[in-house]
Residue frames as qw, qx, qy, qz and C-alpha x, y, z in Angstrom:
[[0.817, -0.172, -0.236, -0.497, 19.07, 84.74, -54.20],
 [0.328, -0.421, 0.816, -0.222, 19.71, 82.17, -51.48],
 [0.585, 0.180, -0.787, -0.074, 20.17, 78.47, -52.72],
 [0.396, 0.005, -0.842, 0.367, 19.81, 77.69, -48.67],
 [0.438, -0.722, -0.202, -0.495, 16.52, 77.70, -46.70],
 [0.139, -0.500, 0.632, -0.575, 16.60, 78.04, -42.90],
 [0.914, -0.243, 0.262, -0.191, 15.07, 74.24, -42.01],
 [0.683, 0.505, -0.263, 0.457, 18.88, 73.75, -44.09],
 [0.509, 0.451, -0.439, 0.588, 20.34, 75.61, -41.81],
 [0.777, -0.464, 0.266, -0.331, 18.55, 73.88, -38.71],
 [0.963, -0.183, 0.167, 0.102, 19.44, 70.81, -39.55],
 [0.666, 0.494, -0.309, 0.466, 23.14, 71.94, -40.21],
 [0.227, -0.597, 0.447, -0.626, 22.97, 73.26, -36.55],
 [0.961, -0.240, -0.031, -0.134, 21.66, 69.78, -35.71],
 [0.853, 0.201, -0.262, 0.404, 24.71, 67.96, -37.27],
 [0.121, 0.687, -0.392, 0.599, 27.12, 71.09, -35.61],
 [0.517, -0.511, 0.462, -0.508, 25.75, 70.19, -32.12],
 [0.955, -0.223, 0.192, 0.018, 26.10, 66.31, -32.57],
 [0.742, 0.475, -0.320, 0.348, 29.47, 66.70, -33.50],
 [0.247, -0.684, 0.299, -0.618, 30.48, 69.13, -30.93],
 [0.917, -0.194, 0.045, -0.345, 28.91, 66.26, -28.77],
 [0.900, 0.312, -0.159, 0.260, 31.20, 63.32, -30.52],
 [0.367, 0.697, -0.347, 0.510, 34.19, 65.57, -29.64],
 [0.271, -0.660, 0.495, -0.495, 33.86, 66.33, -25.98],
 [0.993, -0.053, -0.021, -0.104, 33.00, 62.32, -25.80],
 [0.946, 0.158, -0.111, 0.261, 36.12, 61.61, -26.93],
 [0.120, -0.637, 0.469, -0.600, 38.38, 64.27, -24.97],
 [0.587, -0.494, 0.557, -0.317, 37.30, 62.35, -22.06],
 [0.962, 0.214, -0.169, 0.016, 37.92, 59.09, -23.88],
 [0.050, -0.868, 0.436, 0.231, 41.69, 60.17, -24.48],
 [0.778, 0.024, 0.494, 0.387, 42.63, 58.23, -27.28],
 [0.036, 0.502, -0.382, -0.775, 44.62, 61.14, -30.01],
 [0.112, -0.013, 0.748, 0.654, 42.96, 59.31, -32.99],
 [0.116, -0.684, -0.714, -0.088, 39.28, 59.10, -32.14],
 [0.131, -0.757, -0.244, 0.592, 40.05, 63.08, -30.70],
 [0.192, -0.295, 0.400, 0.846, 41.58, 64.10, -33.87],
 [0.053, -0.378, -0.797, -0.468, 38.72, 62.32, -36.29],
 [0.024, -0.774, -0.631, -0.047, 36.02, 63.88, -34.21],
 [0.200, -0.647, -0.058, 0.734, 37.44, 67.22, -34.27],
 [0.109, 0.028, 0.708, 0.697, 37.53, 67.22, -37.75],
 [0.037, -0.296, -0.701, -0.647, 34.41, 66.83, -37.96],
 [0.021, 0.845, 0.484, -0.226, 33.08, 69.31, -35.56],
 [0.181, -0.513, 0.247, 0.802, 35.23, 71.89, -37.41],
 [0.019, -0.109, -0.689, -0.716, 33.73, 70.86, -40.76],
 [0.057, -0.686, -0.712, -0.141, 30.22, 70.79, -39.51],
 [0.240, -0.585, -0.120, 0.766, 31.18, 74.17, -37.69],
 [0.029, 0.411, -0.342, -0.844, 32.30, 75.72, -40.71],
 [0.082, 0.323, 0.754, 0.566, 29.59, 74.04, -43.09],
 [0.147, -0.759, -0.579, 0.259, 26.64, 75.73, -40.30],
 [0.105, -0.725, 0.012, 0.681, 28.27, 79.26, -40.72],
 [0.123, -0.110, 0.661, 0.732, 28.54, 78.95, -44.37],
 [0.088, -0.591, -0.788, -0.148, 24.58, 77.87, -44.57],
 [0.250, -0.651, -0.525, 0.488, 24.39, 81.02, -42.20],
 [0.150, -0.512, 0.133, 0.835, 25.99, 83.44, -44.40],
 [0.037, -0.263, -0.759, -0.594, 24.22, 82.19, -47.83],
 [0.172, -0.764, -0.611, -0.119, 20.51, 82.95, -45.84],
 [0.127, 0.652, 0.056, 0.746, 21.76, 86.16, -44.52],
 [0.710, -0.610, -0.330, 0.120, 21.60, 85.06, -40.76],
 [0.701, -0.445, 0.202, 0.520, 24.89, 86.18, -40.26],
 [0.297, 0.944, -0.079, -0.119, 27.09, 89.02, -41.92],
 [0.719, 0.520, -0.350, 0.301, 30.35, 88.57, -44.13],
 [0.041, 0.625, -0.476, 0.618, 32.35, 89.90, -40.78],
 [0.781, -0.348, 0.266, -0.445, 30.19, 87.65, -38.45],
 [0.916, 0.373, -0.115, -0.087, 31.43, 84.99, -40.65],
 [0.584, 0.654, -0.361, 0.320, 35.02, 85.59, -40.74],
 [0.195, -0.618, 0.614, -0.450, 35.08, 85.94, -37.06],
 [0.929, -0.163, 0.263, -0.201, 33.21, 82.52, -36.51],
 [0.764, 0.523, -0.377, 0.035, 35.56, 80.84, -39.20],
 [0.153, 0.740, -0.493, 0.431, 38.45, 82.47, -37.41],
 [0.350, -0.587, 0.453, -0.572, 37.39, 81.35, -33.93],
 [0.903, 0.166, -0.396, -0.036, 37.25, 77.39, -35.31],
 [0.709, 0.438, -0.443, 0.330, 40.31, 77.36, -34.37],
 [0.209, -0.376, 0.594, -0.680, 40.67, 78.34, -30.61],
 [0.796, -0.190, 0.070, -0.571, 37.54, 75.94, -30.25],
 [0.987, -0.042, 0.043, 0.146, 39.08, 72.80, -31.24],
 [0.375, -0.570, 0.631, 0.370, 42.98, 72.23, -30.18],
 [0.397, -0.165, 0.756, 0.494, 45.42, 71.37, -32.74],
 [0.544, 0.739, 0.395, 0.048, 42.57, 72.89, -35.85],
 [0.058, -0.897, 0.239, 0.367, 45.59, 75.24, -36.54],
 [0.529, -0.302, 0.716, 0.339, 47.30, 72.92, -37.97],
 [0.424, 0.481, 0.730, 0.236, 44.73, 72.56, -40.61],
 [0.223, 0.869, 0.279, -0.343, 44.00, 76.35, -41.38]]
């Protein structure tokens, strides 16, 4: 039984894309602390949107694993954290 409807896991694609947002802001900023903080937290909204995805069945256990996976090529220096 899913625990997550799919206006959940709009508005977790909201937050994903204003983070995403935040991020490339601050690339062109170039200050390393305001780039690191807003990576973070398009990697966590990233990975909270694909988690919402896999609980409603949008997405398959393998679809998952590859999004997870591919966090990490998206934002520099998320390796560090995996």
């Amino acid at each position: 039984m899913n625990t997550i409807d799919r206006e959940t896991v709009r508005e977790r694609a909201r937050q994903h894309s204003a983070r995403v947002a935040d991020f490339r802001l601050a690339l062109r900023g170039g200050d390393p602390a305001t780039i690191e903080r807003a990576r973070a937290g398009a990697q966590t909204a990233a990975r909270t949107l694909f988690d919402a995805q896999l609980e409603t069945g949008l997405i398959t256990a393998e679809q998952h694993r590859r999004c997870t996976a591919a966090i990490s090529s998206e934002y520099p220096g998320a390796e560090a954290q995996a």
